[in-house]
C-alpha positions in Angstrom: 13.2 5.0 -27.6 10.3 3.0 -28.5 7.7 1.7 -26.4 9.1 -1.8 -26.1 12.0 -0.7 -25.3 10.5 1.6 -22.1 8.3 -1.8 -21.3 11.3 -3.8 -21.2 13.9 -1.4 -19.4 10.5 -0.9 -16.5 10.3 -4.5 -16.5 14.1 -5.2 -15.8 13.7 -2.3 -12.8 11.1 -4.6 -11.3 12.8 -7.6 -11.8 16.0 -6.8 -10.1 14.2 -4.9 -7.2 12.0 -8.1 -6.5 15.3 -10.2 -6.6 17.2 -7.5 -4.1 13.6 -7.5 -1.8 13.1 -11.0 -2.0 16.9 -11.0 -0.8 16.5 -9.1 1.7 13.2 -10.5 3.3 14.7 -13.9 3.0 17.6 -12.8 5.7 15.9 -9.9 8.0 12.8 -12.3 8.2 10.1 -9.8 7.0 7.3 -11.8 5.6 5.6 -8.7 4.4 8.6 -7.3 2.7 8.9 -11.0 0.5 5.0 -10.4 -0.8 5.8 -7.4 -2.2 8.9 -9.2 -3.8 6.8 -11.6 -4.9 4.3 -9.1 -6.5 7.4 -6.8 -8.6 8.8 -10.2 -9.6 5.4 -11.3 -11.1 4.7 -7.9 -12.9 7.8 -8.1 -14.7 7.2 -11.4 -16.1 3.4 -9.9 -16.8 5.3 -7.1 -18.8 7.9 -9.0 -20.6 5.4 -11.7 -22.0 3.1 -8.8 -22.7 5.8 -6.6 -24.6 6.4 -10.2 -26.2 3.0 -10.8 -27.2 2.5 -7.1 -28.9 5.6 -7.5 -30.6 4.9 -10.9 -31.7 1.4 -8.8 -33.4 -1.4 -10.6 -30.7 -1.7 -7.6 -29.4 -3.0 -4.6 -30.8 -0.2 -1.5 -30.8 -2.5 0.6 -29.4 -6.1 0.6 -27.6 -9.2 1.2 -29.3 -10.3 4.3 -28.6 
């Protein structure tokens, strides 16, 4: 499995627990449960245009060391 791959699969993880959170919070009234929604929902778009952006070569594949 490559790296993208792993990115992408971690990414969906967050995604549908911010959607099932934010769900959740919504309908048991928990304000501080729907920031923390808020925050899984934003690092999977972080990771996804990230993944995007290495793939797409404006990244480098790995950091300098």
């Amino acid at each position: 499995m490559t790296a993208s791959r792993i990115h992408l699969a971690v990414a969906c993880v967050f995604g549908s627990c911010g959607v099932g959170l934010w769900a959740w919070a919504t309908h048991a009234g928990q304000p501080s449960a729907a920031i923390a929604a808020q925050m899984l929902l934003i690092h999977a778009a972080a990771i996804i245009g990230l993944t995007a952006a290495r793939n797409g070569g404006l990244l480098p594949g790995r950091a300098a060391d």
